[in-house]
C-alpha positions in Angstrom: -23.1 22.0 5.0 -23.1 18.6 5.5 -19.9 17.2 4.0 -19.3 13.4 6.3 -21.1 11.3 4.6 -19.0 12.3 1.1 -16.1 12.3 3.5 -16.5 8.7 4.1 -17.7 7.7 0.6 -14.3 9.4 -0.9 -12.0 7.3 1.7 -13.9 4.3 1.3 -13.3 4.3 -2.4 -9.5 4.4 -1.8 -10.6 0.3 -1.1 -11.4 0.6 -4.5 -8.4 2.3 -5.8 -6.1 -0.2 -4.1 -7.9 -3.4 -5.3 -7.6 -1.8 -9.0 -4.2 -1.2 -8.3 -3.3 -4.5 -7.6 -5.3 -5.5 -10.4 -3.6 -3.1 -13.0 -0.5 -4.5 -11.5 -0.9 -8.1 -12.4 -2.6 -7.6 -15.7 0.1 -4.7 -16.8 -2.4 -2.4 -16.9 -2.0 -0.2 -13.6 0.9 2.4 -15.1 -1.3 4.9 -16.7 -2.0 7.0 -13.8 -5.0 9.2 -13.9 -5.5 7.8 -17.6 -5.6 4.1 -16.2 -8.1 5.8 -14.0 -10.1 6.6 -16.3 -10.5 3.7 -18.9 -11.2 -0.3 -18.3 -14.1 -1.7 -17.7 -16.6 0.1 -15.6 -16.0 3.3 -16.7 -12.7 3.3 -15.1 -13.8 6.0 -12.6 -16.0 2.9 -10.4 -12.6 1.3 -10.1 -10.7 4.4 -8.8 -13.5 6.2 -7.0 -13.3 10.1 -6.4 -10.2 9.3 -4.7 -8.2 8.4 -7.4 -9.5 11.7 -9.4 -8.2 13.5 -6.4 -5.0 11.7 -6.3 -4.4 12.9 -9.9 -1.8 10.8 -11.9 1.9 10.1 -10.6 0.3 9.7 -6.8 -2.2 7.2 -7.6 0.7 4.5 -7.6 2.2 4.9 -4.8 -1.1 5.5 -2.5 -1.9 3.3 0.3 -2.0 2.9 4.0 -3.8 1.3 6.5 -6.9 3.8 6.8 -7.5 2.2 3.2 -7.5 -1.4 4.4 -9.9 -0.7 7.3 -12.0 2.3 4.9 -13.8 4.8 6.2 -14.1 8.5 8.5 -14.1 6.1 11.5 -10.7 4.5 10.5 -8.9 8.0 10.5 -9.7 8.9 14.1 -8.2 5.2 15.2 -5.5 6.0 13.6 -5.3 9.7 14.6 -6.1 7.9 18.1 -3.2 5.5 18.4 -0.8 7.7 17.1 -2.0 10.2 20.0 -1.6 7.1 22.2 2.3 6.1 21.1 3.2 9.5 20.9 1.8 10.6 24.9 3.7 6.9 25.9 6.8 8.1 24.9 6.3 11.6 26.7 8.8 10.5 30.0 7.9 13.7 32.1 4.4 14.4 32.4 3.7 16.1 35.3 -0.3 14.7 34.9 -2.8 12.9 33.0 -3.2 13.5 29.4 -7.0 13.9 28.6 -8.1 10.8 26.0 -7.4 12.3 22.7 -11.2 13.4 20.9 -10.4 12.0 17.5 -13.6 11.8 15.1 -14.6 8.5 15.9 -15.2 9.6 19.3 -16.8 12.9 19.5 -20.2 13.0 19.4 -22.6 13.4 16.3 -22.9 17.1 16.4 -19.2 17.8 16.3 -18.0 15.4 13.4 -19.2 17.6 10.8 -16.5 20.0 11.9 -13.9 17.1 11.7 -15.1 16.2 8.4 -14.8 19.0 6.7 -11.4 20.3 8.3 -10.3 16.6 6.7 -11.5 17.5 3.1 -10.5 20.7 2.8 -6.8 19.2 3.9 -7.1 16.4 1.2 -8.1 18.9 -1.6 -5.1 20.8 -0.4 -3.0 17.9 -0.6 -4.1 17.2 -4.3 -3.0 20.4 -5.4 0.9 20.0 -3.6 2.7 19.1 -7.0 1.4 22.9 -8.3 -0.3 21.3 -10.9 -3.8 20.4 -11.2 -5.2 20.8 -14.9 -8.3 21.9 -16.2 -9.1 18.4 -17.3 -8.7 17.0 -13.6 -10.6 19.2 -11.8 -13.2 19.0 -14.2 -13.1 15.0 -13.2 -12.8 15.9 -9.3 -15.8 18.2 -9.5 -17.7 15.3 -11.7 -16.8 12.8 -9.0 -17.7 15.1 -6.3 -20.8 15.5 -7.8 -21.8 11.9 -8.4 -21.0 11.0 -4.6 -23.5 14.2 -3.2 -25.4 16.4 -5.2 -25.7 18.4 -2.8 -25.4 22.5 -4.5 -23.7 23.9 -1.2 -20.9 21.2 -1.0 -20.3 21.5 -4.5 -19.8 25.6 -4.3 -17.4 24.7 -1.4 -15.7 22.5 -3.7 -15.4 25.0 -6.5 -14.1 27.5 -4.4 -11.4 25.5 -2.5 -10.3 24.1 -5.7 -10.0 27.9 -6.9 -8.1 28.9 -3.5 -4.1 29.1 -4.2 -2.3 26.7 -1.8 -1.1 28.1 1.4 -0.4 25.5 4.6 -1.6 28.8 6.9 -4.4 29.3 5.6 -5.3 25.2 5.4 -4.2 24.7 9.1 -6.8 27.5 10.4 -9.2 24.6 9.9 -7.8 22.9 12.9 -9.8 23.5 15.7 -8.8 21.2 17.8 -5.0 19.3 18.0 -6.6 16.2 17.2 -8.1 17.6 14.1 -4.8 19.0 13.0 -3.5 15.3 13.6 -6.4 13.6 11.6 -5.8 16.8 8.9 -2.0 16.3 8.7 -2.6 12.1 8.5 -4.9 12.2 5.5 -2.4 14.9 3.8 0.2 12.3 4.2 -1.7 9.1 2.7 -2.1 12.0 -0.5 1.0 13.5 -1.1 4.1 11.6 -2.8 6.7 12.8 -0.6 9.4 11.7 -3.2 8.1 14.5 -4.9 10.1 18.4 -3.5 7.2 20.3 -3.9 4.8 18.5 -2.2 7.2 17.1 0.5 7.5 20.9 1.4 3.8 21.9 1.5 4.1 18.5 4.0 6.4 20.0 5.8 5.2 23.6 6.1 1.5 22.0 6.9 3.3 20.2 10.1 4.7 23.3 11.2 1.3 25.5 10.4 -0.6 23.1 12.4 1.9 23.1 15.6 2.1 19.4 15.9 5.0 18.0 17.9 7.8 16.1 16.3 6.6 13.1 18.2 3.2 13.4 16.9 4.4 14.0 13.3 6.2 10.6 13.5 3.5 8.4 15.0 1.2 10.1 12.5 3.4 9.1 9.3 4.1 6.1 10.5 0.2 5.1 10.8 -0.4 6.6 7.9 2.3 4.0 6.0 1.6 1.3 7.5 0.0 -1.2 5.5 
């Protein structure tokens, strides 16, 4: 299964989602959520991209970050990176060289499929954190999903993930590697409205499923806020 290049497609649309956001925001149009989504010109969905499907209605408007500004696979793992790089800074007593962290922008060809996926399974997780996602919107994510690739195996992986019930345990066995978990628990922050209890748990439990440090966590939210 193949699943980077819909892996970059979906975060690059987030560019799209923001600049509609700001949009909807000066023309008093941006409040409806997954409805405003879903209606203006261009079909709405061109505006908001599968991301803003994913993102379903209440987290839409508060989405952002600077992987969104710079778009892309490539601008997780620099992120993932640098918060590996501020976190092992601050580590006062290590008794030898850390290794240079393997994020997904710098592993080669052959291993960034497992990245990718390990990343989209997280963000499907993410979008399902609130316990609620309709028939109608994951009729619209599996639309989306198919409009980006076509491709019949990534859309039965779809379908079934979508089907899974949430568990954090079962998410985190994805993480092969700790910088995978980092680059997993990043994109779960940019998706999940952690004003929200329920999905500021899953957050939490996802953390601690993964085994990041509280360091790590830290850098990796702040990264993922920044703006």
């Amino acid at each position: 299964m193949n699943t980077r290049g819909l892996l970059d497609q979906l975060l690059k649309s987030g560019q799209q989602l923001l600049e509609k956001q700001a949009g909807g925001a000066k023309t008093g149009t941006g409040a409806g959520g997954l409805g405003g989504l879903l209606s203006g010109a261009g079909g709405g969905l061109l505006g908001g991209g599968a991301l803003g499907v994913l993102l379903g209605s209440k987290k839409a408007r508060k989405f952002g970050g600077k992987a969104l500004t710079y778009g892309g696979l490539a601008a997780l793992g620099v992120l993932a990176y640098k918060a590996y790089g501020n976190w092992q800074a601050q580590q006062a007593n290590q008794q030898a060289p850390t290794p240079e962290p393997q994020t997904v922008d710098r592993v080669p060809a052959a291993q960034v499929e497992q990245h990718s996926q390990a990343v989209l399974r997280a963000l499907v997780a993410a979008a399902k954190a609130d316990g609620h996602v309709d028939e109608r919107e994951r009729a619209l994510i599996e639309g989306e999903f198919t409009r980006l690739d076509g491709d019949r195996e990534v859309q039965q992986w779809l379908h079934a993930e979508l089907d899974k019930p949430l568990d954090p345990a079962e998410v985190a066995r994805a993480a092969q590697t700790p910088e995978i978990a980092a680059e997993m628990y990043l994109a779960s922050v940019m998706m999940v409205d952690q004003e929200n209890y329920m999905e500021r748990a899953y957050l939490d439990e996802l953390a601690r499923q993964l085994g990041l440090a509280h360091g790590l966590r830290e850098e990796l939210e702040k990264q993922a806020r920044q703006g």
